[in-house]
C-alpha positions as CSV (number, residue, x, y, z in Angstrom):
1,X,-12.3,-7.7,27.6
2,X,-8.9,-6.4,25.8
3,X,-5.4,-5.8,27.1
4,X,-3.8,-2.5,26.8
5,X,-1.7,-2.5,23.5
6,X,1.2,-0.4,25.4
7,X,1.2,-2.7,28.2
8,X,0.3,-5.5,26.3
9,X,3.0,-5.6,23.3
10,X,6.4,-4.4,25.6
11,X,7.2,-8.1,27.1
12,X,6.4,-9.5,23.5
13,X,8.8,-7.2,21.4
14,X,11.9,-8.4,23.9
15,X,10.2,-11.5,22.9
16,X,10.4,-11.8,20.1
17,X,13.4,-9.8,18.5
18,X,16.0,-12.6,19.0
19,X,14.0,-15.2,16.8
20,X,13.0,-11.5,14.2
21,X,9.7,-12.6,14.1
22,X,7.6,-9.8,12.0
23,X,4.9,-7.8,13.9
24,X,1.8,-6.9,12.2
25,X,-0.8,-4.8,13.4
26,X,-4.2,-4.7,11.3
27,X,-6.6,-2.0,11.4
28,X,-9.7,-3.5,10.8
29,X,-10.9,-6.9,11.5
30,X,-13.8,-7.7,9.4
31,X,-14.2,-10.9,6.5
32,X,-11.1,-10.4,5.2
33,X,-9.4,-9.5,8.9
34,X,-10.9,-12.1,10.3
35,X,-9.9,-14.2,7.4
36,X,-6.1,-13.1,7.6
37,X,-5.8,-14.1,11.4
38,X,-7.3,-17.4,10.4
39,X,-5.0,-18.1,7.9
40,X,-1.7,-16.6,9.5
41,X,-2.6,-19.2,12.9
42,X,-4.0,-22.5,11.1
43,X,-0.9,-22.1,8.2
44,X,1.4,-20.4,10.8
45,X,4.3,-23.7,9.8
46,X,4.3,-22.8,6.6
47,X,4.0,-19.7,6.0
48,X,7.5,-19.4,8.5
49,X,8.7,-21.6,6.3
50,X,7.9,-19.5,3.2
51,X,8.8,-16.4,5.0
52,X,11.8,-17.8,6.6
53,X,11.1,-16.4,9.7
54,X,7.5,-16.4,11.8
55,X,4.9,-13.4,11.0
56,X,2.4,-12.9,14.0
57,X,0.0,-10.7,14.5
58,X,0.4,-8.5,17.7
59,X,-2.6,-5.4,17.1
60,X,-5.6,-5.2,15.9
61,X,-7.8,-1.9,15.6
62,X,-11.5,-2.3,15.4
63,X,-14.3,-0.3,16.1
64,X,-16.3,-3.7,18.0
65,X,-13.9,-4.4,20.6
66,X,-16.1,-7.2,22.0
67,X,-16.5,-8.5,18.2
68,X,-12.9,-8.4,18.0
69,X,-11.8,-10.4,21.3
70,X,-14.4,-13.2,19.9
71,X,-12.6,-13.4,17.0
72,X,-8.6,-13.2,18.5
73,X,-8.7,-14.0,21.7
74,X,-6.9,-12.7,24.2
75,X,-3.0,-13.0,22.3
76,X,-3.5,-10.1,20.5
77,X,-3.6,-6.4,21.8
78,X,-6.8,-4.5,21.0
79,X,-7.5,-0.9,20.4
80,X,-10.4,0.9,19.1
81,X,-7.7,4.0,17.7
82,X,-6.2,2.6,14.0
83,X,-3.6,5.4,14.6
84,X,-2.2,3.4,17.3
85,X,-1.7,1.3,15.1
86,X,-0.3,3.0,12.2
87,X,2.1,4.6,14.7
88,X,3.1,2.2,17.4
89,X,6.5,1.1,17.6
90,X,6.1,-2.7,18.2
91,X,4.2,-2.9,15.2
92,X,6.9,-3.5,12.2
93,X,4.1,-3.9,8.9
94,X,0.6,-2.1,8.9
95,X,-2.0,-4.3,7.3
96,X,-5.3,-1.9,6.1
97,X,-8.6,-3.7,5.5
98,X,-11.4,-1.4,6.9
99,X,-11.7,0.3,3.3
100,X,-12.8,3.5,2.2
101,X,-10.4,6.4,1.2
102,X,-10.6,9.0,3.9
103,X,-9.4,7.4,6.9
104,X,-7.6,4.7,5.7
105,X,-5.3,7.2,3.8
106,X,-4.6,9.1,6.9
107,X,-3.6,5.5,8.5
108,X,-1.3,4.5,6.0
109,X,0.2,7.6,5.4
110,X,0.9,7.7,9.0
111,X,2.6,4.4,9.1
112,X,4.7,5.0,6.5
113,X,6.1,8.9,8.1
114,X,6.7,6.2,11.0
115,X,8.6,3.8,8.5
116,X,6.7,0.7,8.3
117,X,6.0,-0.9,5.1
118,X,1.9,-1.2,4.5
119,X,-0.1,-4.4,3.1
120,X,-3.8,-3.3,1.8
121,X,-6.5,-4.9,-0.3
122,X,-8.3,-1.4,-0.5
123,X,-7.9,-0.5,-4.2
124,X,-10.1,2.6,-4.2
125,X,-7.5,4.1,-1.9
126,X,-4.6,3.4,-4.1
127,X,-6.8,4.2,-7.6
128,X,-7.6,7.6,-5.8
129,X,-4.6,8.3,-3.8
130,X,-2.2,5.7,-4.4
131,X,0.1,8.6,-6.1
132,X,1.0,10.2,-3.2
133,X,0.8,7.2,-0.8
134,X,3.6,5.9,-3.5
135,X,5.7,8.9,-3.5
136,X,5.9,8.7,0.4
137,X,6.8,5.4,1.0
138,X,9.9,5.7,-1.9
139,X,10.8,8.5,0.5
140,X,11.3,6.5,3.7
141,X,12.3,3.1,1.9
142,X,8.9,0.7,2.6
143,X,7.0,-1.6,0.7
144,X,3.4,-0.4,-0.1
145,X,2.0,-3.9,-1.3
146,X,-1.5,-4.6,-2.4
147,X,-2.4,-8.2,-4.4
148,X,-5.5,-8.4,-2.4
149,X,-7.0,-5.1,-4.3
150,X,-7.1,-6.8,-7.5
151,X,-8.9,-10.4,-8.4
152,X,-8.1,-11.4,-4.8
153,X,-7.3,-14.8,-4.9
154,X,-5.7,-14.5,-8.6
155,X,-1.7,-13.4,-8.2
156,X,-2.1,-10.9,-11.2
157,X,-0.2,-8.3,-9.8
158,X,3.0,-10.2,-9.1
159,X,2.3,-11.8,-13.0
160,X,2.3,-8.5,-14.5
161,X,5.3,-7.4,-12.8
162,X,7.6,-10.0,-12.0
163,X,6.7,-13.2,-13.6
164,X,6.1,-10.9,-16.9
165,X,8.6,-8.7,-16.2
166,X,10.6,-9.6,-19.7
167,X,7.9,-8.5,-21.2
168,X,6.5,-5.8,-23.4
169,X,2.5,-5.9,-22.4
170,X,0.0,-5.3,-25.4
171,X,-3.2,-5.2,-23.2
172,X,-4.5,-6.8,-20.1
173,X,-8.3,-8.1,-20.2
174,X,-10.5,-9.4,-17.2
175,X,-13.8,-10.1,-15.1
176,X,-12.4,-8.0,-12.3
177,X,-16.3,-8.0,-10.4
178,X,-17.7,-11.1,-9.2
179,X,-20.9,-9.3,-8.3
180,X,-21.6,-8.1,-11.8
181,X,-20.2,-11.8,-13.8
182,X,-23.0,-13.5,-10.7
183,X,-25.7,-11.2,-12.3
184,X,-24.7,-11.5,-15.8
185,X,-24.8,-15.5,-15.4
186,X,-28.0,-15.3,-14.1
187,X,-29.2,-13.1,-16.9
188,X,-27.6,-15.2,-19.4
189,X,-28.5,-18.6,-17.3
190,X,-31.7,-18.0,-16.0
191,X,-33.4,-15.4,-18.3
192,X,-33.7,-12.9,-15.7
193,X,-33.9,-9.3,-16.7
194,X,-31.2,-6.9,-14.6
195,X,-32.9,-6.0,-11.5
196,X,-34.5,-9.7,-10.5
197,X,-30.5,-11.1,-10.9
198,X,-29.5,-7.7,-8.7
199,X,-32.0,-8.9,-6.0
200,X,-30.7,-12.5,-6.3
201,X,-27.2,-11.5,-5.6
202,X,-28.1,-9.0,-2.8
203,X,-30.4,-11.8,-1.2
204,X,-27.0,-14.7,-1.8
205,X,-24.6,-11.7,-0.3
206,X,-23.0,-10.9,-3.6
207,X,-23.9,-7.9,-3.6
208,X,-24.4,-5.1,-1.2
209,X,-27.6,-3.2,-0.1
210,X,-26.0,0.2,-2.2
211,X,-24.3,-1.8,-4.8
212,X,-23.9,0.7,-6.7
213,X,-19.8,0.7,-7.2
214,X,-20.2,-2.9,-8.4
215,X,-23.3,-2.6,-11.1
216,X,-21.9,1.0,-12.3
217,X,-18.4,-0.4,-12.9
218,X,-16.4,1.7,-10.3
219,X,-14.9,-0.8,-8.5
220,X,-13.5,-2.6,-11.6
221,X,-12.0,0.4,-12.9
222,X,-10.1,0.9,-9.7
223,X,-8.3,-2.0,-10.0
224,X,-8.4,-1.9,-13.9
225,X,-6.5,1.3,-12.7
226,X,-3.6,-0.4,-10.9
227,X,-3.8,-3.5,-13.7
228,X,-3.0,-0.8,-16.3
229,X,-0.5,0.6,-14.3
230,X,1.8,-2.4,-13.9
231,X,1.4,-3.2,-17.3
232,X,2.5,-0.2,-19.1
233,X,4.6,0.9,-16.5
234,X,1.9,4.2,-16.7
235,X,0.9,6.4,-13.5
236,X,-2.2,5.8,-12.0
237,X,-5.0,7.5,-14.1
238,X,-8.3,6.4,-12.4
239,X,-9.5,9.8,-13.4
240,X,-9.3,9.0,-16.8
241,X,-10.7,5.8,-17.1
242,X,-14.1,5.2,-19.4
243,X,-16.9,3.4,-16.9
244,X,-20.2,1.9,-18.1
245,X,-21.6,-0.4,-15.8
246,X,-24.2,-2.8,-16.3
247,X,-27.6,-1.1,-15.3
248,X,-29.0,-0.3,-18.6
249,X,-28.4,-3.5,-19.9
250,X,-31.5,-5.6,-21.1
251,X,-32.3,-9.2,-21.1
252,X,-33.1,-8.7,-24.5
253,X,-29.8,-8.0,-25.5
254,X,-28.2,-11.1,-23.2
255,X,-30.5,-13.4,-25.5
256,X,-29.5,-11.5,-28.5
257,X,-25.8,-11.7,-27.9
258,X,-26.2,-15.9,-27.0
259,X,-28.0,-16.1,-31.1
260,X,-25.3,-14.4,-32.1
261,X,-23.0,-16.8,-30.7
262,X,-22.2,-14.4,-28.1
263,X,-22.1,-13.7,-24.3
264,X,-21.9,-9.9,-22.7
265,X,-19.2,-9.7,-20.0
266,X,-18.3,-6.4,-17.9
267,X,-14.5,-6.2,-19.2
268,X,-12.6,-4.3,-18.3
269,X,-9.7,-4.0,-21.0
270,X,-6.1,-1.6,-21.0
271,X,-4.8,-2.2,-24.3
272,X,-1.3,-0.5,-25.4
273,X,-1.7,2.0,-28.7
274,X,0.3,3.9,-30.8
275,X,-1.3,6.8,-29.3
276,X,-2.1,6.1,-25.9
277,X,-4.0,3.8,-23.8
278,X,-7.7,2.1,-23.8
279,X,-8.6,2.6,-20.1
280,X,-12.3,1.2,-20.2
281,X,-15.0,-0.6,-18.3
282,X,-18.1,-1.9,-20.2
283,X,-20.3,-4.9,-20.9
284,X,-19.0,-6.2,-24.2
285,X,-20.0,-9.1,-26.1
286,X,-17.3,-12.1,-26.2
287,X,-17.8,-15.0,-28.3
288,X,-19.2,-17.9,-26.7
289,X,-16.7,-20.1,-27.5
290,X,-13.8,-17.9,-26.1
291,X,-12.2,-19.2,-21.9
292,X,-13.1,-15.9,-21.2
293,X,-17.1,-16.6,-21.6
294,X,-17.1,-19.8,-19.6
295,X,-16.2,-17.4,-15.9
296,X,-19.4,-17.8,-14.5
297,X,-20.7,-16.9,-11.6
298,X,-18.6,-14.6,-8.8
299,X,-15.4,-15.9,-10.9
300,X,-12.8,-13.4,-12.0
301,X,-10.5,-14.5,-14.6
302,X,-7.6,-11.7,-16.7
303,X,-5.9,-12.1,-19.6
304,X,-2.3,-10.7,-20.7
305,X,-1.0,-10.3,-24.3
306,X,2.9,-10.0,-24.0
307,X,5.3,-10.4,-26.8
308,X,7.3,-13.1,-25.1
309,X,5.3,-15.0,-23.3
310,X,1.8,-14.4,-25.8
311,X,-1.2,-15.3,-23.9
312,X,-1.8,-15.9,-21.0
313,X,-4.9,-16.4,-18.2
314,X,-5.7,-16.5,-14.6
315,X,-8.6,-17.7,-13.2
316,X,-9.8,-17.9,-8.8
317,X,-12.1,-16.2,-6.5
318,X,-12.9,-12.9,-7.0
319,X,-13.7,-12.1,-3.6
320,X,-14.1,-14.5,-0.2
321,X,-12.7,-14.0,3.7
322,X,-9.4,-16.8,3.3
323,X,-9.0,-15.9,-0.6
324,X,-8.4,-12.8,0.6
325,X,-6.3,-13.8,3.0
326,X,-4.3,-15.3,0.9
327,X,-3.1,-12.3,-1.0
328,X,-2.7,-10.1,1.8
329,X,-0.4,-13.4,3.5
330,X,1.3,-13.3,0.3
331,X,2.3,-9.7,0.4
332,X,3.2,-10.0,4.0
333,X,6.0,-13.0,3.4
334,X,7.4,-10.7,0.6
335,X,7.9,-7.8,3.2
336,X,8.9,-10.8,5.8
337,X,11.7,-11.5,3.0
338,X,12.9,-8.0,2.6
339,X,12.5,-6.0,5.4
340,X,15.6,-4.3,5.9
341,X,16.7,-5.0,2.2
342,X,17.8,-1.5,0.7
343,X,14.9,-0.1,-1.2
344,X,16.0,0.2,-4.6
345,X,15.9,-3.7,-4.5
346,X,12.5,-3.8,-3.5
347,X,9.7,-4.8,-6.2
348,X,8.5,-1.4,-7.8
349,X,5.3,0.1,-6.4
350,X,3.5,-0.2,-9.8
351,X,5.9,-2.6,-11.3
352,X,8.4,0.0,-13.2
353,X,11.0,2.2,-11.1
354,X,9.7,5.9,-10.8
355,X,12.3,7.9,-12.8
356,X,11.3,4.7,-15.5
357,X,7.8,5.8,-15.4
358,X,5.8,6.3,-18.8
359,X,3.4,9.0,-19.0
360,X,1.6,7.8,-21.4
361,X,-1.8,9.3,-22.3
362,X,-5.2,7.6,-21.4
363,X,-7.5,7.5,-25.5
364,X,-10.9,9.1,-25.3
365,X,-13.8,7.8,-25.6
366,X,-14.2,8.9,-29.4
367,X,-10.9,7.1,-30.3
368,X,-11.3,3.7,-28.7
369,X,-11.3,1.6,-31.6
370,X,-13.6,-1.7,-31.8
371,X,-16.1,-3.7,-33.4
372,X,-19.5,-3.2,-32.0
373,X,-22.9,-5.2,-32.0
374,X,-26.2,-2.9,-32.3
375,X,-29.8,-4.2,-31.6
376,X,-32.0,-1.8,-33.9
377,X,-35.7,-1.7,-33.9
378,X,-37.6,-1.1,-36.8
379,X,-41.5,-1.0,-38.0
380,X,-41.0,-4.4,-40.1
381,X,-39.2,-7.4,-40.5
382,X,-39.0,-6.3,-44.4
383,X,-36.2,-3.4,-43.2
384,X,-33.3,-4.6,-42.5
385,X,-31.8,-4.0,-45.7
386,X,-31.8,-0.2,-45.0
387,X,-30.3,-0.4,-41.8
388,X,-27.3,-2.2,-43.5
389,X,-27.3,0.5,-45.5
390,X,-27.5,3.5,-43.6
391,X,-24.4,2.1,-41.5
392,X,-22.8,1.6,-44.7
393,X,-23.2,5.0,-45.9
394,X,-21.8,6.4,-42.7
395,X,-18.7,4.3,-43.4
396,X,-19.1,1.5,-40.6
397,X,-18.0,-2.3,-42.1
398,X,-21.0,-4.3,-41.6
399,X,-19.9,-8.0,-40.5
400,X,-23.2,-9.4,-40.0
401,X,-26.6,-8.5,-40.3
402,X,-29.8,-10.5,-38.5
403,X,-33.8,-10.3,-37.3
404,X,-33.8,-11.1,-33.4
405,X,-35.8,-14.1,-32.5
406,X,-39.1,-12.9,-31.7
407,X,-40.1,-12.3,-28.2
408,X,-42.9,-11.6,-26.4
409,X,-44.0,-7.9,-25.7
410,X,-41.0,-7.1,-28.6
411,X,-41.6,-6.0,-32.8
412,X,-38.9,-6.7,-34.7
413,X,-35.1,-6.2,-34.5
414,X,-32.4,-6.2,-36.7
415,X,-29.2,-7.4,-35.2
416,X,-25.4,-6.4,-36.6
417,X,-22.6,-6.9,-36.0
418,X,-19.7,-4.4,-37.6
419,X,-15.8,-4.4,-38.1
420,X,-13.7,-2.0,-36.3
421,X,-14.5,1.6,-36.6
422,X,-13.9,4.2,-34.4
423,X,-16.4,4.9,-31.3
424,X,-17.0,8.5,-32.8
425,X,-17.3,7.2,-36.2
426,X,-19.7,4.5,-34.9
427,X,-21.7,7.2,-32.5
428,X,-22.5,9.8,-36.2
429,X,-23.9,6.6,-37.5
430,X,-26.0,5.7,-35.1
431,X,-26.9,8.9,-34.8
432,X,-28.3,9.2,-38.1
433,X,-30.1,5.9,-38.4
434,X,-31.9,7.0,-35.4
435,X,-33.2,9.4,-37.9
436,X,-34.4,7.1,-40.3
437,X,-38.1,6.3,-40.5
438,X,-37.4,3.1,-41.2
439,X,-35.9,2.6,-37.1
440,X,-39.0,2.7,-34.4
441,X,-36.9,3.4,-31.0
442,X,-33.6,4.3,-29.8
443,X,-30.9,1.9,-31.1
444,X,-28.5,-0.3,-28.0
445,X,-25.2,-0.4,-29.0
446,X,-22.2,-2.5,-27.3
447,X,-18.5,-3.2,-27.7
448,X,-17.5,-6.6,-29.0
449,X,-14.1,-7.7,-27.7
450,X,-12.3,-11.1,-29.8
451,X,-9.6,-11.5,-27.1
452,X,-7.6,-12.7,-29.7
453,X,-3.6,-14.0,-29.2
């Protein structure tokens, strides 16, 4: 059913060295495997062309051997061990899509000690580990390159640090979860409350049977993580990061946001401060009007606020097999292009040189500074007065203060929007207008993002 990859790969290295055609072996062959070897055979021309010399892939570890022959065929050397990969000396580049962060560290880390330069789309590896995975391939001179673990088909990486790389980065925005911007839209679209527009995904394949890394914000802070990093030229500070994910939030509050002239996005935003850095993930209302509102769907899009450049915006697929493939093929004709280039003239790890890196400190919670939008109910419609005064007391700017449109099943709710104020500033007043008799539940706040140039 397979050939021997020892056997198998000897005659094809003696091959293939006089025409320096790069060898990749892939552990895993899954939708975004499968979607690689695809694109590497049907584009093969081109991407030579790119490349300036041929990329083929030689290996592939998988644990359904039988699975995997269906999709290769019989030109590719199969093995169910991914350290044979990692390790195996026909192999020049180590592509790792199987995921997860136990393993697949142990893989790359291996190919690395073995000096081969690593392609992966698995950002929870690199948010988690991507330190040390970092620091060992500086050590032994290889690329570590990953553009398929962040907005897949969207080039954002290579944006932030080379086609911005003039540039002094203010803050970088984004839908960086198609599975939660799918749900979302169908709140917003559809009026479905949270866990109908969960089981609508799940049924489509959006979203997984656990989805919980999606819908609790985890996997957009890992790549918020490595976004952040380029950006500011900071280390990786997944640990640090402010998640909220999208499970508490009501349909109510998706219909209030729309009156409003809003719509609630999970963002997640790194903005640049005198102090430090906003490292957060959260639903946040963004005005209706704004590019950012009209991603619908399992769309990503990021925005970039540079001093040179000002404003810019990328949109694509945030997730699919061949848009994938399409990063990972990317990062592969970059290591085609400088294999054997000395390192230090290699594109940084996480866009800045190490002895260059900025350790700048991550904000907390209480010092994140934004306006907010807060749904309040109250006993009568006669009350909103005091709850625009209560804030005010506490020293938060009221913007705008409204009744919701009634709704069935719902009394009355005042609506407001305020100016910037400090989360802990913001959290003291809510807390005491909780305390009011006038307010007849617990009060929803949000984060309102302008996204402005």
């Amino acid at each position: 059913m397979y050939r021997d990859p020892v056997e198998s790969l000897e005659p094809l290295h003696h091959r293939q060295a006089a025409i320096r055609t790069l060898r990749v072996g892939m552990i895993g062959i899954g939708t975004v495997g499968s979607g690689t070897f695809r694109v590497l055979a049907r584009n093969r021309a081109d991407i030579a062309a790119r490349a300036g010399r041929s990329i083929e892939l030689v290996m592939v570890a998988a644990r359904n051997l039988e699975r995997a022959a269906g999709i290769v065929g019989d030109s590719v050397a199969l093995t169910a061990d991914a350290m044979q990969v990692a390790t195996h000396p026909d192999v020049d580049v180590v592509v790792e899509v199987a995921g997860g962060t136990g393993p697949a560290r142990d893989w790359v880390l291996a190919a690395i000690a073995h000096g081969k330069h690593v392609v992966t789309a698995n950002k929870a590896l690199l948010a988690v580990h991507g330190a040390g995975i970092f620091a060992a391939a500086r050590e032994k001179g290889v690329i570590v390159a990953y553009e398929g673990a962040v907005a897949v088909s969207i080039p954002i990486i290579k944006a932030l640090r080379e086609g911005l790389a003039a540039n002094r980065i203010e803050w970088v925005a984004g839908i960086i979860n198609g599975t939660t911007n799918f749900i979302l839209s169908k709140m917003r679209d559809e009026g479905l409350d949270f866990a109908a527009a969960l089981a609508q995904a799940q049924a489509l394949g959006y979203a997984e049977a656990d989805p919980s890394f999606d819908i609790e914000g985890i996997d957009a802070a890992h790549k918020l993580t490595l976004l952040a990093a380029n950006a500011f030229g900071m280390p990786l500070r997944f640990a640090d990061a402010q998640v909220e994910g999208i499970t508490a939030l009501q349909g109510m509050d998706v219909a209030c946001a729309e009156q409003l002239g809003y719509r609630i996005k999970l963002l997640g935003v790194a903005r640049r401060q005198a102090a430090g850095v906003e490292l957060r993930v959260q639903p946040v209302l963004v005005p209706a009007t704004h590019l950012m509102a009209q991603v619908n769907g399992s769309m990503n899009a990021v925005m970039v606020k540079s001093d040179a450049a000002g404003l810019t915006m990328y949109y694509g697929a945030g997730a699919g097999s061949e848009q994938t493939a399409s990063a990972v093929i990317a990062d592969l004709v970059d290591v085609a292009r400088l294999d054997g280039v000395h390192a230090a003239q290699h594109v940084p790890h996480l866009g800045v040189h190490a002895h260059a890196t900025n350790a700048l400190a991550v904000l907390p919670r209480a010092a994140v500074h934004t306006s907010h939008y807060l749904r309040v109910p109250v006993h009568a419609v006669n009350q909103i007065q005091a709850v625009a005064a209560s804030l005010a007391e506490q020293k938060v700017p009221v913007r705008q203060v409204a009744l919701a449109a009634e709704r069935p099943g719902m009394g009355p709710q005042v609506l407001v929007l305020t100016g910037p104020v400090e989360q802990g500033t913001l959290d003291l007043a809510v807390h005491a207008l909780q305390a009011r008799a006038e307010v007849a539940g617990a009060v929803t706040t949000l984060r309102v993002e302008s996204l402005e140039g």
